[in-house]
C-alpha positions as CSV (number, residue, x, y, z in Angstrom):
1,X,-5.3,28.4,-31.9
2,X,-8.7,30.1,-32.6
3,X,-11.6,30.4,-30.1
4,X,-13.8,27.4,-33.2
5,X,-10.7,24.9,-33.4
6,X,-9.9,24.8,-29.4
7,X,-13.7,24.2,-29.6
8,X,-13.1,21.7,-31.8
9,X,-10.8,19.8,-30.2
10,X,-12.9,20.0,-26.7
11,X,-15.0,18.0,-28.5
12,X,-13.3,15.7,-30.2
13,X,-11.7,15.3,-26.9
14,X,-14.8,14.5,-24.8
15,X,-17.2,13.7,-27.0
16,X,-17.3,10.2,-27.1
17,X,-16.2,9.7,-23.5
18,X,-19.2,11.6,-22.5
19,X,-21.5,9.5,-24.9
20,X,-20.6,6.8,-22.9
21,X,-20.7,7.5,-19.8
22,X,-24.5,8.7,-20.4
23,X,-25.1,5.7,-22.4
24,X,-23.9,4.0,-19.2
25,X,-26.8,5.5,-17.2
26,X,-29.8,5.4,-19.6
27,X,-29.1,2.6,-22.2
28,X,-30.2,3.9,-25.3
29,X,-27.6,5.6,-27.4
30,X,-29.5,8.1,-29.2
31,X,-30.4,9.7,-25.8
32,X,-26.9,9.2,-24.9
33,X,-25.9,11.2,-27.7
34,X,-28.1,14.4,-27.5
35,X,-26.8,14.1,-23.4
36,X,-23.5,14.4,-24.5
37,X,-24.4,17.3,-27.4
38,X,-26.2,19.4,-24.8
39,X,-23.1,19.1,-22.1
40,X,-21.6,20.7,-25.3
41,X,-24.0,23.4,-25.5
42,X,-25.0,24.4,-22.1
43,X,-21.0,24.3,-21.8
44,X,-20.5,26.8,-24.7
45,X,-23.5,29.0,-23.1
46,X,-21.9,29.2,-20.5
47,X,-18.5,29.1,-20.9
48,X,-18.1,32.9,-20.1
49,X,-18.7,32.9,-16.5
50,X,-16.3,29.3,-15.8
51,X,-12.7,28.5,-15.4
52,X,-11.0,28.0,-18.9
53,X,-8.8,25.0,-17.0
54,X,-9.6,21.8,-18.9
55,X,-10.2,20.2,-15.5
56,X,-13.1,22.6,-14.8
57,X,-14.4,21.9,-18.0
58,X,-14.3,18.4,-18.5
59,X,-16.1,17.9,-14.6
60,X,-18.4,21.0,-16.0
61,X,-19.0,18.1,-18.7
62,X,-19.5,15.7,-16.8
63,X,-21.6,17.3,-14.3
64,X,-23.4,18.4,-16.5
65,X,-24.4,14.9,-18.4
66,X,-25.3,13.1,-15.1
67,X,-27.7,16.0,-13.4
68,X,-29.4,15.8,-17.3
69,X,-29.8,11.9,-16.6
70,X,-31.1,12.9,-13.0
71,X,-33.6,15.3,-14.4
72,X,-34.9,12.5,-17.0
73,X,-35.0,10.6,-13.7
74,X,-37.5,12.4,-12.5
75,X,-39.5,13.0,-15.4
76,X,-39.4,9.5,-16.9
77,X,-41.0,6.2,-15.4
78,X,-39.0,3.8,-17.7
79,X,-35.7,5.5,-16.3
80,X,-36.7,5.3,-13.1
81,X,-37.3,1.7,-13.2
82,X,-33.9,1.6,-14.5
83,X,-32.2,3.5,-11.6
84,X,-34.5,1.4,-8.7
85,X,-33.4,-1.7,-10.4
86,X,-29.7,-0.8,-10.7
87,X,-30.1,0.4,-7.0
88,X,-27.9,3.8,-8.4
89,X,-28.4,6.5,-5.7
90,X,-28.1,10.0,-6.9
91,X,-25.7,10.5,-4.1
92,X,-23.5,7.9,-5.2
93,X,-20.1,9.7,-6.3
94,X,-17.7,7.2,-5.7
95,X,-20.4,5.3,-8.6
96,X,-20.2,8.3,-10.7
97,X,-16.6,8.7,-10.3
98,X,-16.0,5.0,-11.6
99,X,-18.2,5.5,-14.7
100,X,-16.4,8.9,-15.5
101,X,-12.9,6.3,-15.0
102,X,-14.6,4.1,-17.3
103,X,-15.5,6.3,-20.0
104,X,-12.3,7.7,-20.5
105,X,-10.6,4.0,-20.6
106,X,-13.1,3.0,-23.4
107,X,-12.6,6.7,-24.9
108,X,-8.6,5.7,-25.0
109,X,-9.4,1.8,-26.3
110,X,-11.8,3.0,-29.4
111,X,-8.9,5.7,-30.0
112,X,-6.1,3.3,-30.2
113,X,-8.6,0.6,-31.7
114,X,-9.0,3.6,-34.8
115,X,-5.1,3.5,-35.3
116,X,-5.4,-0.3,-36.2
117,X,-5.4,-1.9,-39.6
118,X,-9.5,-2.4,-40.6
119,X,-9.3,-6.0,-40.3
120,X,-7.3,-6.0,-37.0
121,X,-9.8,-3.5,-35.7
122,X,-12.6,-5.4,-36.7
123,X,-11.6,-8.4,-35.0
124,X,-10.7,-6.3,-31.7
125,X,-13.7,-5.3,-31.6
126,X,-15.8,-8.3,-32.5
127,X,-13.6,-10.2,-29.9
128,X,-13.4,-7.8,-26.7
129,X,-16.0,-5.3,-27.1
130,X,-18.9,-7.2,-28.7
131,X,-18.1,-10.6,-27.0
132,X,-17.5,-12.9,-30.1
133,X,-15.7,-15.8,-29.8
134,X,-12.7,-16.9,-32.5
135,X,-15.2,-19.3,-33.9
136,X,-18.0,-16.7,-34.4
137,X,-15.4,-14.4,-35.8
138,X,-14.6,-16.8,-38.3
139,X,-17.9,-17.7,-39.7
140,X,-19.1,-14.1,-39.7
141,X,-16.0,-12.4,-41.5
142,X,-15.7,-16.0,-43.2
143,X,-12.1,-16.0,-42.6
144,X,-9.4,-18.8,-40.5
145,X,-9.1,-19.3,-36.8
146,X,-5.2,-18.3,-37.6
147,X,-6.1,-15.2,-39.0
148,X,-8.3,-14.3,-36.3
149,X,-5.4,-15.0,-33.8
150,X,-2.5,-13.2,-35.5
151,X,-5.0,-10.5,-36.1
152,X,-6.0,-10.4,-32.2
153,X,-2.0,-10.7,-31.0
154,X,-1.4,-8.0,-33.4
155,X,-3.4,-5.9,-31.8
156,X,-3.1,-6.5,-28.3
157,X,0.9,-5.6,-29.1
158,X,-0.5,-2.4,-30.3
159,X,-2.7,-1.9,-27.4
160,X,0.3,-2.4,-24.9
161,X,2.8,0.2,-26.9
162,X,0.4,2.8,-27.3
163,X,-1.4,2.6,-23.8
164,X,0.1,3.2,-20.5
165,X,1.1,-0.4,-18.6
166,X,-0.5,0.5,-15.9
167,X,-3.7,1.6,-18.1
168,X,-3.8,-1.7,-20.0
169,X,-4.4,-3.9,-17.6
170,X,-7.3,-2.2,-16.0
171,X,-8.5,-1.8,-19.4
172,X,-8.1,-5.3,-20.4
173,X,-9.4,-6.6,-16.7
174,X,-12.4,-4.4,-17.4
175,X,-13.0,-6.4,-21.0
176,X,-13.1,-9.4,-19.3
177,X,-15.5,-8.1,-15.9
178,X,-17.6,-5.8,-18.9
């Protein structure tokens, strides 16, 4: 593989997992995404004097997205009236570590939610991930209470068989605590 497609598939490893987990800090998704882009970049800039181990360069990523956040910190009122509100420490690692955990679960939910069906997908998503309930579902996609159901067991089954057991239930315990 070729020094652009192993680039390409860094990213389309870590790209969204990285939006995020920055979207998790500053709440706006736009920022979250130019976060995420400049990891890329200050990662490809400077990709010549670290490790090539994936490791390395997925905590380069990281690392790289939460002292950007920091640095906003400092420069922005309005996120740091976020961070004093959320009581987030810049020395909180065991913090940062759980949102790096958490970005990869939702990384591997909207990957396996992409294999499903459209309409399975849709309803996944309306129902765990937006916070709809069967009846909202309904009215909005103007569709049966059944149909929402078979849809939503349908897709939990595929959820189970494609993620680890072990990986499914912190998933789906952190839908319902999310």
């Amino acid at each position: 593989m070729n020094a652009v497609d192993s680039d390409k598939v860094l990213f389309a490893k870590y790209y969204r997992s990285l939006c995020y987990f920055a979207m998790q800090m500053v709440r706006d998704e736009s920022l979250a995404e130019d976060l995420a882009q400049d990891a890329f970049v200050t990662y490809f800039q400077q990709r010549g004097s670290l490790s090539g181990e994936e490791k390395a360069i997925k905590s380069f990523l990281y690392a790289t997205v939460k002292y950007a956040v920091y640095n906003l910190n400092r420069k922005s009122k309005t996120v740091e009236k976020f961070w004093q509100r959320s009581g987030y420490q810049e020395s909180d690692d065991i913090d940062y570590e759980h949102q790096v955990i958490r970005a990869e679960f939702m990384a591997a939910i909207y990957a396996t939610l992409s294999t499903l069906p459209e309409g399975c997908q849709r309803v996944m998503t309306m129902t765990y991930i937006d916070g709809f309930t069967n009846e909202e579902i309904a009215e909005q996609l103007k569709i049966s209470l059944n149909t929402i159901k078979t849809q939503k067991k349908r897709g939990l089954h595929v959820l189970r068989s494609k993620l680890r057991p072990d990986y499914f239930s912190i998933i789906f315990a952190w839908f319902l605590i999310a």
